[in-house]
Backbone bond lengths (Angstrom), bond angles and torsions (degrees), N, CA, C in turn:
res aa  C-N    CA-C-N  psi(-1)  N-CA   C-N-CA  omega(-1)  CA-C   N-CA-C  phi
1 X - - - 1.460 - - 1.522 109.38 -
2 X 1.541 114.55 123.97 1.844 103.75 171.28 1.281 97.75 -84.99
3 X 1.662 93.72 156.23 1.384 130.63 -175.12 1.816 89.44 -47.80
4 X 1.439 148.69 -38.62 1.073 135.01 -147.45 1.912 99.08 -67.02
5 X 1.351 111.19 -28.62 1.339 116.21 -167.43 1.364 111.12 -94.89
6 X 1.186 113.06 -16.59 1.644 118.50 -168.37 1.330 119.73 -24.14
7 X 1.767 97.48 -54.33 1.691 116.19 -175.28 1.654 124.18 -87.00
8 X 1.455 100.35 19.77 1.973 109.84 -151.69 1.705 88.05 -50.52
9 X 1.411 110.91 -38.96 1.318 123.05 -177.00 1.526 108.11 -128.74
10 X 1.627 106.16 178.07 1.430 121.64 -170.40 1.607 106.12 -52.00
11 X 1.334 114.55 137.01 1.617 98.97 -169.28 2.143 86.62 -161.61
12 X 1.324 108.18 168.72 1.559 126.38 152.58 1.210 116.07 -152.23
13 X 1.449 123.92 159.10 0.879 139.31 -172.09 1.598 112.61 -152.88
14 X 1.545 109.99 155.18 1.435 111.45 -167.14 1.690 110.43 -115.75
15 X 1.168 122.91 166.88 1.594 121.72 158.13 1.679 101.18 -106.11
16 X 1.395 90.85 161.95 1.539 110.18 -178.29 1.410 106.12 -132.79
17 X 1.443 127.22 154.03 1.648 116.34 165.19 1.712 105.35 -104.66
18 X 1.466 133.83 179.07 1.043 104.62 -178.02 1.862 85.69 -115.74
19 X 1.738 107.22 150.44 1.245 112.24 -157.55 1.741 97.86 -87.16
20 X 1.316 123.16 160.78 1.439 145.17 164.74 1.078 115.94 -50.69
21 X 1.522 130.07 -36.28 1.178 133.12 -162.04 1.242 113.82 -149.10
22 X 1.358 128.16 163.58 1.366 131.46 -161.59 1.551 112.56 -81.61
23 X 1.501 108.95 -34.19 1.285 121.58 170.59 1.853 111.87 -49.77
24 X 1.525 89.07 -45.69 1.533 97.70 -177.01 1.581 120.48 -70.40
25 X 1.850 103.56 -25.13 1.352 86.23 171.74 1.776 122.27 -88.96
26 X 1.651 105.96 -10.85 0.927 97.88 158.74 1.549 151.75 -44.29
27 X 1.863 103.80 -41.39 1.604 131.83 -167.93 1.966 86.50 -83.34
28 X 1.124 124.49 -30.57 1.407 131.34 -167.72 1.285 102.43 -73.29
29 X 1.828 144.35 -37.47 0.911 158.71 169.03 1.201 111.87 -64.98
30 X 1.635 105.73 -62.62 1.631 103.09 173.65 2.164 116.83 -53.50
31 X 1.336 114.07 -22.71 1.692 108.99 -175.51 1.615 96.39 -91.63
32 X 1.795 124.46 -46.37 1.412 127.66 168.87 2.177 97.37 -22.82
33 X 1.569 103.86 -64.60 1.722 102.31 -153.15 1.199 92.09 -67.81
34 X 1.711 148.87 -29.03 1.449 143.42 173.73 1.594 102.19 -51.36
35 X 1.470 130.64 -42.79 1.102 135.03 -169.47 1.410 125.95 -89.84
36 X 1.424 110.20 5.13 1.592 118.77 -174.41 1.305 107.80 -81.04
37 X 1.259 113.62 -38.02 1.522 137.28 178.05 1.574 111.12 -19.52
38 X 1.572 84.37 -53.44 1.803 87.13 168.72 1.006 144.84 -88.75
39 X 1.215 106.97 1.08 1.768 125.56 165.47 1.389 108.41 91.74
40 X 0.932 124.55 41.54 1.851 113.62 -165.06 1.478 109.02 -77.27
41 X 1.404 112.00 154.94 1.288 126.31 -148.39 1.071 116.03 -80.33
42 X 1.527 105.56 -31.47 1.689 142.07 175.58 1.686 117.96 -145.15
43 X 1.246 94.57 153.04 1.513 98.50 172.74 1.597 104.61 -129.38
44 X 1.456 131.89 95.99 1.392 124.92 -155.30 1.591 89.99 -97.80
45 X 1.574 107.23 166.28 1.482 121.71 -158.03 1.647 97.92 -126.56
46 X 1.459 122.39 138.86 1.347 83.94 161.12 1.733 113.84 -137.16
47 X 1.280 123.13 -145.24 1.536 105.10 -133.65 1.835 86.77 -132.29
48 X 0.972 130.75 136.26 1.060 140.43 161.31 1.560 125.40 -27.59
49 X 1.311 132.84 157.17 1.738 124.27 171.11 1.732 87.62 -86.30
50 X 1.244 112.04 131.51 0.900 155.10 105.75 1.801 83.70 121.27
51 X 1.519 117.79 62.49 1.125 116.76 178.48 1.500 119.87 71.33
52 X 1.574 122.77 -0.13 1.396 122.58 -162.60 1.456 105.65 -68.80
53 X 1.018 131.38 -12.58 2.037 133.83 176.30 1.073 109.68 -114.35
54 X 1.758 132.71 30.15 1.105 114.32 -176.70 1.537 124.71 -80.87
55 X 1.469 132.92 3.54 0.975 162.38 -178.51 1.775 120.17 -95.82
56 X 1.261 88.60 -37.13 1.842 107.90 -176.17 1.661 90.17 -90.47
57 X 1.420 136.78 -43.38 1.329 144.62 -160.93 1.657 99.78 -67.91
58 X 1.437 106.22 -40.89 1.659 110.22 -176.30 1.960 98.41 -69.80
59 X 1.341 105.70 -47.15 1.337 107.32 -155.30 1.286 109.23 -70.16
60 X 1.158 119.86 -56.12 1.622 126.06 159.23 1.602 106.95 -32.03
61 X 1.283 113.06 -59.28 1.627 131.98 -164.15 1.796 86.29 -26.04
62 X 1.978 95.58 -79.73 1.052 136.59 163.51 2.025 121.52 -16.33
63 X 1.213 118.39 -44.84 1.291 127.93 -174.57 1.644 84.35 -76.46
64 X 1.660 112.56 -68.40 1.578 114.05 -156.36 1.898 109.96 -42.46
65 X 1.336 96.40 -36.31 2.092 98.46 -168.51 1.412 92.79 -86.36
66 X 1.637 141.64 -7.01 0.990 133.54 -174.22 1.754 105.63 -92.06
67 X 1.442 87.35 -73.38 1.777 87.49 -172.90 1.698 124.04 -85.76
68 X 1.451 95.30 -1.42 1.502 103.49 171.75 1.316 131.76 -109.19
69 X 1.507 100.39 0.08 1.688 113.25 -160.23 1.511 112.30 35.50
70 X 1.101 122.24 69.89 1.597 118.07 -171.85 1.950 86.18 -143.15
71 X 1.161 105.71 133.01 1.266 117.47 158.67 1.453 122.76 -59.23
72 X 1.391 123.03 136.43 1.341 127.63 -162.70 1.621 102.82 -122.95
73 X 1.643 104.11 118.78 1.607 83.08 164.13 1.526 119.66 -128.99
74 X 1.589 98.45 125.77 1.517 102.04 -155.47 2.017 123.33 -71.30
75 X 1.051 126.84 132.83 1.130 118.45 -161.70 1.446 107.79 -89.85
76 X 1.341 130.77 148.20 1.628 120.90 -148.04 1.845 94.22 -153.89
77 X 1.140 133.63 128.15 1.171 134.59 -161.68 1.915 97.00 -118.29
78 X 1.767 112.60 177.29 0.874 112.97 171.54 1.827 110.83 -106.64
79 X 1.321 110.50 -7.31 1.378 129.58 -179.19 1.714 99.74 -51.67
80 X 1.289 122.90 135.53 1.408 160.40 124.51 1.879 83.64 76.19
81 X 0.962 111.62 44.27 1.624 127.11 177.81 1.896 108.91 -120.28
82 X 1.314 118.45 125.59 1.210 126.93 169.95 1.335 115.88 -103.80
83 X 0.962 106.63 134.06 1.693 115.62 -166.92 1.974 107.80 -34.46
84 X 1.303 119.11 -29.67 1.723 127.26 -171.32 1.544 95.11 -84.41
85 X 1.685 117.79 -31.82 1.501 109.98 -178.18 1.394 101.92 -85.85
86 X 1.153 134.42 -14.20 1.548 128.83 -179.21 1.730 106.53 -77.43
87 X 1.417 106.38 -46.51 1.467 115.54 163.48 1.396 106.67 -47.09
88 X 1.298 127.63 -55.84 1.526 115.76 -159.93 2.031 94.55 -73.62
89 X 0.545 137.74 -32.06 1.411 139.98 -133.87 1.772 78.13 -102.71
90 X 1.259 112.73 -81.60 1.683 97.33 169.97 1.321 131.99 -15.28
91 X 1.490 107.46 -67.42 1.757 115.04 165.87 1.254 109.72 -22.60
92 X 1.664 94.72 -79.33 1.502 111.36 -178.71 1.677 111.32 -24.73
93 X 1.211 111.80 -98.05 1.495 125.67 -154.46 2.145 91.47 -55.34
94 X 0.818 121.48 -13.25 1.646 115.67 -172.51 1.893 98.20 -84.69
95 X 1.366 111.42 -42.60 1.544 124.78 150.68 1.414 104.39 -23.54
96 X 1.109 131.92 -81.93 1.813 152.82 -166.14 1.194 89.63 -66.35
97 X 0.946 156.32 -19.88 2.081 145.37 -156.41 1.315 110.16 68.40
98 X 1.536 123.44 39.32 1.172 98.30 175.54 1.257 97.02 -120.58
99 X 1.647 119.60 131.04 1.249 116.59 -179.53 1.661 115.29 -135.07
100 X 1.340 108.30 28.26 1.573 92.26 -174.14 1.929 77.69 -117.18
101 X 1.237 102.37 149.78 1.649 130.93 168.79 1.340 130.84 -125.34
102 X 1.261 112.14 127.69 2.284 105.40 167.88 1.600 57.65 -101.45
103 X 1.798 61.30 148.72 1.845 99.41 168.79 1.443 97.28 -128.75
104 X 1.216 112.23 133.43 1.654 131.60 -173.02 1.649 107.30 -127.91
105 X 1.387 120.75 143.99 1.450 120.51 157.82 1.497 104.48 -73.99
106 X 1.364 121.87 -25.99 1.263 121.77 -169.04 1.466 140.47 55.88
107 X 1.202 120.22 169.16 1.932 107.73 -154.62 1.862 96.39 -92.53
108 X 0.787 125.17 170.76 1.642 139.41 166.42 1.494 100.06 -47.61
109 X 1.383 105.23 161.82 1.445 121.47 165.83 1.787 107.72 -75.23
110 X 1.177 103.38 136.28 1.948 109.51 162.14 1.783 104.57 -13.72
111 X 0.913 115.93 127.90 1.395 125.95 158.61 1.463 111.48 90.35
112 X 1.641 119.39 -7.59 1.419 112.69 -175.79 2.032 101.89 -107.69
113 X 0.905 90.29 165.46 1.507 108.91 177.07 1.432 101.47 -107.62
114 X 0.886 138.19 -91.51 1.565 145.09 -161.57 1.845 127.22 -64.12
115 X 1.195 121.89 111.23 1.589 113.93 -167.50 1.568 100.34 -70.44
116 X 1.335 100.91 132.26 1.858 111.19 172.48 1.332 95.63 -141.75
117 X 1.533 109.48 134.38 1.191 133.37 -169.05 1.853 104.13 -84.82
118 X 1.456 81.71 138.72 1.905 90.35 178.44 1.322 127.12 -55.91
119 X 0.875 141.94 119.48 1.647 146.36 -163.75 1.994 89.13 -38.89
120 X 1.785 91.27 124.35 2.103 80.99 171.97 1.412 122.42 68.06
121 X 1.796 94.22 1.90 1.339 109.24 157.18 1.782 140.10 -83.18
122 X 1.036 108.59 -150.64 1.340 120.79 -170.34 1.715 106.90 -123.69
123 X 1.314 128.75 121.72 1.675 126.74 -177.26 1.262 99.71 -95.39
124 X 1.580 137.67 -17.56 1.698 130.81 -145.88 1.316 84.76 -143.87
125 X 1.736 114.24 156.18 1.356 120.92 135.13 1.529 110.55 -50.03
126 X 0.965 128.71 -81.16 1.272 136.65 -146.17 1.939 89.31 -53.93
127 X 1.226 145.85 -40.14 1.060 123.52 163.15 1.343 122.07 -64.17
128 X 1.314 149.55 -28.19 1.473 147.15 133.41 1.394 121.98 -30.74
129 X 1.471 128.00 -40.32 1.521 133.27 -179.65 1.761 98.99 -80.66
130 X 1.276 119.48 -32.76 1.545 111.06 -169.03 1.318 81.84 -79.83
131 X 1.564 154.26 -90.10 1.506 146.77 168.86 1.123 117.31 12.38
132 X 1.430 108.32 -71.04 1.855 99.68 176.95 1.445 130.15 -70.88
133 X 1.668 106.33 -10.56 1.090 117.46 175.93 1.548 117.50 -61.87
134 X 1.218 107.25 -60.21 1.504 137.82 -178.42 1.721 99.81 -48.62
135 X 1.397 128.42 -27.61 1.441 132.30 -171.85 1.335 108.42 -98.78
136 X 1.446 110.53 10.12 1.628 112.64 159.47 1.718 116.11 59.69
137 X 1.252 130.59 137.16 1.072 145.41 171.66 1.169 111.78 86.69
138 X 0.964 136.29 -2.38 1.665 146.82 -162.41 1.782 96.10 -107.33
139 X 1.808 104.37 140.04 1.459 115.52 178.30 1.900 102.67 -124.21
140 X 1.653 87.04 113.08 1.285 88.16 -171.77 1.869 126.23 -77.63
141 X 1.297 121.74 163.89 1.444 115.68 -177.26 1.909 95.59 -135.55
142 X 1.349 107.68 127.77 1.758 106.10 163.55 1.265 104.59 -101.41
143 X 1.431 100.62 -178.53 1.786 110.23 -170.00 1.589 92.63 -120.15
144 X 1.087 139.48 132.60 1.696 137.67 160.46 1.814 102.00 -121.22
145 X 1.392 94.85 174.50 1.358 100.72 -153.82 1.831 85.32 -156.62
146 X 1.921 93.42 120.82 1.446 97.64 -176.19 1.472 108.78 -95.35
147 X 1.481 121.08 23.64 1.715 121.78 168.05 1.696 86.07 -142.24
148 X 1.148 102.08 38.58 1.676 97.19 154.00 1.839 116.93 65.60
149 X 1.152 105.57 142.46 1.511 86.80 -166.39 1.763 105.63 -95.87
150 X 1.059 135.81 116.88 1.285 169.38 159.85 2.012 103.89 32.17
151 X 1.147 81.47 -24.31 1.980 95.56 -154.66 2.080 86.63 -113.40
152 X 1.079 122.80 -28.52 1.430 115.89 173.22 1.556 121.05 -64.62
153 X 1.024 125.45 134.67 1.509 131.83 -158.49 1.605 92.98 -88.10
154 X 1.128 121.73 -1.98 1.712 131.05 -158.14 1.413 122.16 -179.66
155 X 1.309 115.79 137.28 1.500 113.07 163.03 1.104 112.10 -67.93
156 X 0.963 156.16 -59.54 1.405 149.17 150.12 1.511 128.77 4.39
157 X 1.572 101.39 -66.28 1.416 118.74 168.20 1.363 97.78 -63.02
158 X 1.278 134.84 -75.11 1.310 123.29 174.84 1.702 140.62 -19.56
159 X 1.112 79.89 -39.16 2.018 94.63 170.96 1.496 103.66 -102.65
160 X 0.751 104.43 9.89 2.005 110.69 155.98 1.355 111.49 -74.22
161 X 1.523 87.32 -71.19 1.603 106.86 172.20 1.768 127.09 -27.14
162 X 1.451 87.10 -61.71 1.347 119.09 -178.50 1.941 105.37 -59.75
163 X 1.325 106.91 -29.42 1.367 109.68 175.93 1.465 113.20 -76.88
164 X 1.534 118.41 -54.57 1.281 119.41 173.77 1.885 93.46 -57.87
165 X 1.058 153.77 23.23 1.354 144.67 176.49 1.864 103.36 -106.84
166 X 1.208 104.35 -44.86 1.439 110.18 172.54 1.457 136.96 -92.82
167 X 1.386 76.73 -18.38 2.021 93.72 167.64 1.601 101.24 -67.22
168 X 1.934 112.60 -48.35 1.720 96.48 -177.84 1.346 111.11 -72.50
169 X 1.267 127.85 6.81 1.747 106.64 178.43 1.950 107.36 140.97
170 X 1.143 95.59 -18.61 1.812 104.51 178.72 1.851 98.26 -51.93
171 X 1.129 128.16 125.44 1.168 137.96 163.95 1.563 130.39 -95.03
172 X 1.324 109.83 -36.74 1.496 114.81 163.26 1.558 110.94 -125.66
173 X 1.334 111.10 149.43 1.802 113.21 176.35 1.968 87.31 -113.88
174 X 1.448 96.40 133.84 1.280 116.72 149.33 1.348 128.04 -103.17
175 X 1.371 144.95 123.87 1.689 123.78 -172.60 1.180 96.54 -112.31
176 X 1.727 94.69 169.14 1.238 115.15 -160.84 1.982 100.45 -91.90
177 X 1.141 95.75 160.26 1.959 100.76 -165.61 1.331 96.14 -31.83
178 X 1.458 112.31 173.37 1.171 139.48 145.37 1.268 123.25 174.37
179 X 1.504 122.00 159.91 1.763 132.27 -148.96 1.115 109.86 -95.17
180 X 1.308 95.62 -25.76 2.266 88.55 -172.89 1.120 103.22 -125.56
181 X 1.725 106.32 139.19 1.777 93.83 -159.57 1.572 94.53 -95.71
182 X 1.190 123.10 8.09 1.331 126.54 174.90 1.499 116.78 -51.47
183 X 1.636 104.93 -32.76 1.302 124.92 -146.13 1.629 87.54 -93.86
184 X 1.269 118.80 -52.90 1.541 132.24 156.20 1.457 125.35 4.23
185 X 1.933 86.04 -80.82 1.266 121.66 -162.08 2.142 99.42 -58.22
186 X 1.467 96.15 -60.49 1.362 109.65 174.86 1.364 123.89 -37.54
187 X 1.802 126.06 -43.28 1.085 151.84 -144.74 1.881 79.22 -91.05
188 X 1.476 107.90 -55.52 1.721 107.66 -152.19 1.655 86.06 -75.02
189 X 0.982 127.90 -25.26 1.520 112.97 174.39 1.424 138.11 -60.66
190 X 1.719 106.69 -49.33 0.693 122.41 139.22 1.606 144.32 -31.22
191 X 1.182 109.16 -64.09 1.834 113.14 145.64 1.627 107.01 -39.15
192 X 0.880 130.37 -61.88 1.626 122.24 178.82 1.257 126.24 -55.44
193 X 1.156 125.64 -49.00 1.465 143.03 153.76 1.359 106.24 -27.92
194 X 1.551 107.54 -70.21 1.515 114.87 -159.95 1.977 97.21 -75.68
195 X 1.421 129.08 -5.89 1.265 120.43 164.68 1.387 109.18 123.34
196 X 1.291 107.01 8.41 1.647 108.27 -167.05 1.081 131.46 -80.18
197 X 1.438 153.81 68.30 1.288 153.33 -100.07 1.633 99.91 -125.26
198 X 1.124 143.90 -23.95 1.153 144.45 142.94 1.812 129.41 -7.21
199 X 1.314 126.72 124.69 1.201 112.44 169.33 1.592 122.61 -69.55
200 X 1.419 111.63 130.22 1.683 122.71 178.53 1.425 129.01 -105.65
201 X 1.524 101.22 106.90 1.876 104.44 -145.69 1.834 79.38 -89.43
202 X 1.230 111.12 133.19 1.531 114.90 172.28 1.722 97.96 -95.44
203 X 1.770 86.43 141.90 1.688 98.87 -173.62 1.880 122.50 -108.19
204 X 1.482 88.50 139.82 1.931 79.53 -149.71 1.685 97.41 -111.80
205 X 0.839 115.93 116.68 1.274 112.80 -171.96 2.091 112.25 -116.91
206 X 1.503 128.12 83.77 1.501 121.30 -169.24 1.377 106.94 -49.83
207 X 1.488 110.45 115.75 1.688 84.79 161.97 1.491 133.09 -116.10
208 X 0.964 120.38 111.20 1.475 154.18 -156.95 1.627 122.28 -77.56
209 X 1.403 119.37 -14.22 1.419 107.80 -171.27 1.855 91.03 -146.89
210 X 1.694 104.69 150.65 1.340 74.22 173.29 0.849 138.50 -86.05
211 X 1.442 133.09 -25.38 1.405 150.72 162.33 2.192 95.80 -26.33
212 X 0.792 114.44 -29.35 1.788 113.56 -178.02 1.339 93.79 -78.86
213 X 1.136 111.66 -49.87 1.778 138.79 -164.51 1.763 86.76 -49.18
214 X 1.332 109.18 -91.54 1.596 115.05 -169.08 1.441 103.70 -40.74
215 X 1.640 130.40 -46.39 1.018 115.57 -154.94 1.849 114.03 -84.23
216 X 1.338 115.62 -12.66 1.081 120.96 -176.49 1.703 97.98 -83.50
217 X 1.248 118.98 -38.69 1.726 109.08 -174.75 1.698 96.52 -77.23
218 X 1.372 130.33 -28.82 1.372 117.38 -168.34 1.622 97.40 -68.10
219 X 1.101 134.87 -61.32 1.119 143.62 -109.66 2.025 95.49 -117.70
220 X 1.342 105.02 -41.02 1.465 108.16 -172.24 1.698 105.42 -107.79
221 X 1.083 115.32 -9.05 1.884 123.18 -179.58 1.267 96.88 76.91
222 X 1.625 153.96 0.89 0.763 127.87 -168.42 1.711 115.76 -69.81
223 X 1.341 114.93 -179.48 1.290 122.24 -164.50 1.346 127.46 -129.91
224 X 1.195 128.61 100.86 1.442 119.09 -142.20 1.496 93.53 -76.99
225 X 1.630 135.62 157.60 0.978 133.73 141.24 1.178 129.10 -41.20
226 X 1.332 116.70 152.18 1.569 123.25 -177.29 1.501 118.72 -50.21
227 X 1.738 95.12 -50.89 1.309 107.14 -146.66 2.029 90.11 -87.26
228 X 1.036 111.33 -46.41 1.745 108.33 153.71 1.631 122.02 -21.38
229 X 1.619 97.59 -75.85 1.336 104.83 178.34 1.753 122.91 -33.95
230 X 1.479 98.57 -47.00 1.667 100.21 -167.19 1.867 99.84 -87.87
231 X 1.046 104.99 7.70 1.984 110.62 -175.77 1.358 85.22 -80.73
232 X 1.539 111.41 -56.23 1.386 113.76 -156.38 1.728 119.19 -76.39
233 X 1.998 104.99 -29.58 1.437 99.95 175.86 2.036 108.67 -81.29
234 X 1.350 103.32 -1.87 1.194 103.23 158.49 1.247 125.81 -69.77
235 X 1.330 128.14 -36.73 1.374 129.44 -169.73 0.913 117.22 -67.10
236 X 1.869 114.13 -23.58 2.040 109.07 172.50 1.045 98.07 90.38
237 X 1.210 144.13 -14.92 1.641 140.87 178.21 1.630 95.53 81.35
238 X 1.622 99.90 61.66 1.667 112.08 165.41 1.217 88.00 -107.04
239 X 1.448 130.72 129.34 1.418 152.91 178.34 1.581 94.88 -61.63
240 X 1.849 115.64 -72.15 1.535 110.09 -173.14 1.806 107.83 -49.91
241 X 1.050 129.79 -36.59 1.233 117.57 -153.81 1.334 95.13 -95.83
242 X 1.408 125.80 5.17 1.741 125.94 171.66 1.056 88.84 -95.50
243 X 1.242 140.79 -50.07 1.467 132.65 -154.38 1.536 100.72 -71.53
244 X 1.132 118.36 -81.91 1.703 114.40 167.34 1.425 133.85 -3.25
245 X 1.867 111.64 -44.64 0.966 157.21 -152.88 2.120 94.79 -77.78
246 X 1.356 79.41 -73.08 1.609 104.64 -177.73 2.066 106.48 -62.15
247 X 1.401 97.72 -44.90 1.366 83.50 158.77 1.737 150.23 -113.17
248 X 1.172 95.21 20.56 1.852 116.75 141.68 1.432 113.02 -47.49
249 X 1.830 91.89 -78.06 1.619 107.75 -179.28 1.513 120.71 -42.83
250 X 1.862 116.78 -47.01 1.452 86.96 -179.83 1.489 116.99 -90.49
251 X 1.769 130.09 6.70 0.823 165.13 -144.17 1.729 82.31 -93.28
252 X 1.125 118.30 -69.23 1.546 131.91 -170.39 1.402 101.15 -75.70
253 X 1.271 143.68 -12.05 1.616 150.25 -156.50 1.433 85.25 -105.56
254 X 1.319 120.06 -71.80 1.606 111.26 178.43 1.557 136.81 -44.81
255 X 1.734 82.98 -39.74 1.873 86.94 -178.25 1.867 110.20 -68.15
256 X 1.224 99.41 -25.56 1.637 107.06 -175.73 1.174 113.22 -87.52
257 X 1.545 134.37 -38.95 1.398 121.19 170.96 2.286 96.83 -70.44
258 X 0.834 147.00 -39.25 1.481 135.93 153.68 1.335 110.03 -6.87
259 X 1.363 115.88 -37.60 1.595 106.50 -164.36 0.804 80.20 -90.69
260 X 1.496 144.94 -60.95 1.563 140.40 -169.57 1.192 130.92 -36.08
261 X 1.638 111.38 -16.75 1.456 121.81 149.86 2.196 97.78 86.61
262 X 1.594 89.18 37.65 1.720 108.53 172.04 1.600 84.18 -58.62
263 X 2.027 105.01 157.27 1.023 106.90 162.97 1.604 109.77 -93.57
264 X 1.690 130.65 -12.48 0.690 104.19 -162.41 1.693 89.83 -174.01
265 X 1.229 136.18 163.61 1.569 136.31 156.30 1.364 120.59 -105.40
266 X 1.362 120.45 142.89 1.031 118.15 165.85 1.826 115.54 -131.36
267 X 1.097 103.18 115.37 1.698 116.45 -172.32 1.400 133.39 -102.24
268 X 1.501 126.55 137.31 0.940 142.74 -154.97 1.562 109.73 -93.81
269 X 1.265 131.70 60.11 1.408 146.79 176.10 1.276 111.14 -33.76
270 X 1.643 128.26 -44.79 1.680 148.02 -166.40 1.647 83.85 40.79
271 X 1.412 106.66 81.85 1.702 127.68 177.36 1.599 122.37 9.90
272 X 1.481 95.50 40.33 2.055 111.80 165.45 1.463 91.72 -124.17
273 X 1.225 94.22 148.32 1.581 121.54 168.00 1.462 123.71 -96.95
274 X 1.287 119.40 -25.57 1.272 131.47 165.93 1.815 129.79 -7.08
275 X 1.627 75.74 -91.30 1.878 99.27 177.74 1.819 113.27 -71.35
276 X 1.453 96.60 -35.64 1.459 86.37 174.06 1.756 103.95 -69.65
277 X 1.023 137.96 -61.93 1.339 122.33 -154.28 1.278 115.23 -61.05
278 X 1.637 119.38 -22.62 1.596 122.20 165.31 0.841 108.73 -55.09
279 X 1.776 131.95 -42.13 0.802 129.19 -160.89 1.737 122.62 -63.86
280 X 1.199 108.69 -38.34 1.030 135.32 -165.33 1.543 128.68 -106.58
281 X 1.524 100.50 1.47 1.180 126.03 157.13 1.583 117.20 -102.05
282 X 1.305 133.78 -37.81 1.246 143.46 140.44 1.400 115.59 -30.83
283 X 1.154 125.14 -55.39 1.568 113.82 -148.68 2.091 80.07 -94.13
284 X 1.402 110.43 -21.65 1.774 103.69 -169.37 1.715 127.55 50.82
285 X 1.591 104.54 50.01 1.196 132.38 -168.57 1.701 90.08 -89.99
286 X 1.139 137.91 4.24 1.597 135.05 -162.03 1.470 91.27 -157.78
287 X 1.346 125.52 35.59 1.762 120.67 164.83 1.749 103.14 -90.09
């Protein structure tokens, strides 16, 4: 099935990273079969900074449509890629049957600050999504971001962006987490306003420990809610009562964007099955 249909109806789907070690992809398989249960539409993969898993991204890709029958959609960056290696790499994975893609500009390699495009490369998603477009058979996926993505001077400008992303060929936007669905709601409007006719799977990610906790506000700016924040400096740094904590909150995030008449979720597991399946057994978005 391409990603264009994923959502025709009520559906979720998860991300996966691909693990370091064999052990790891093992324990990743064993939480994947806890999570089949729910039928997800896709199981998307994603891709290393600066291309470093692009090999593990196919193979995994590859294991998930093999031994899981689960659709895979592989995540594909514009980082340290020249327009002839993006061609080959397309071939490639269209070879294997895999044809659904997020197309990302993607973050810098380890140690750099600033994105610079590969000599004969690509600077934008939206120049990567018109590319794969043009190579036929391929169903594209963008990434949007309802607090704006980090490097945009504006949400606004951002859903510009995001427009030139679907104008070249992007068919569905998935976004990246976020806590207040206020911020959501605004973001998907906005996309409408500005013309965006595409389905927008909002991305739910519980977060449960703090070490996730610090690293998601360091690293992505996001902003924890108030009333979150003081749940969690209540807990004393009791792990069970963070974990619980984190999945209430997205527990209650799902049931309320539901009314909002989402077509669909897509969740950020970081390869446990745990919190997502509470999650999603709690809120009974799949009864």
């Amino acid at each position: 099935m391409q990603i264009r249909h994923a959502f025709d109806k009520f559906a979720v789907s998860f991300e996966v990273f691909p693990p370091k070690t064999e052990t790891g992809v093992d324990n990743l398989f064993s939480e994947l079969s806890l999570l089949k249960k729910f039928n997800p539409a896709y199981v998307s993969v994603t891709y290393g900074a600066g291309g470093s898993t692009r090999e593990k991204t196919i193979d995994l890709s590859m294991k998930i449509k093999e031994s899981l029958s689960i659709e895979p959609l592989m995540h594909f960056t514009c980082v340290g890629n020249s327009k002839n290696e993006v061609a080959e790499h397309l071939e490639k994975v269209k070879e294997l049957g895999l044809t659904n893609i997020l197309a990302l500009r993607g973050d810098p390699p380890v140690g750099s600050v600033d994105f610079v495009p590969a000599k004969d490369g690509f600077a934008y998603a939206s120049e990567l999504i018109k590319f794969i477009k043009s190579k036929n058979g391929f169903s594209i996926a963008a990434a949007g971001y309802p607090e704006k993505h980090p490097d945009a001077p504006s949400i606004e400008e951002d859903i510009r962006h995001l427009k030139e992303k679907t104008d070249a060929g992007a068919e569905i936007i998935i976004t990246q987490l976020f806590l207040e669905n206020d911020k959501f709601l605004r973001f998907r409007d906005l996309c409408v306003k500005k013309g965006i006719s595409v389905k927008i799977i909002p991305g739910i990610m519980p977060v449960v420990t703090l070490p996730q906790i610090e690293r998601m506000v360091n690293l992505s700016g996001v902003i924890l809610p108030r009333k979150m924040d003081a749940d969690i400096k209540n807990a004393d740094g009791d792990a069970d009562k963070i974990f619980q904590i984190g999945v209430d909150y997205a527990s209650e995030q799902v049931e309320n964007l539901m009314k909002e008449g989402v077509p669909g979720f897509h969740f950020y597991p970081l390869n446990k099955a745990r919190a997502i399946s509470e999650v999603i057994e709690n809120s009974g978005i799949l009864k």
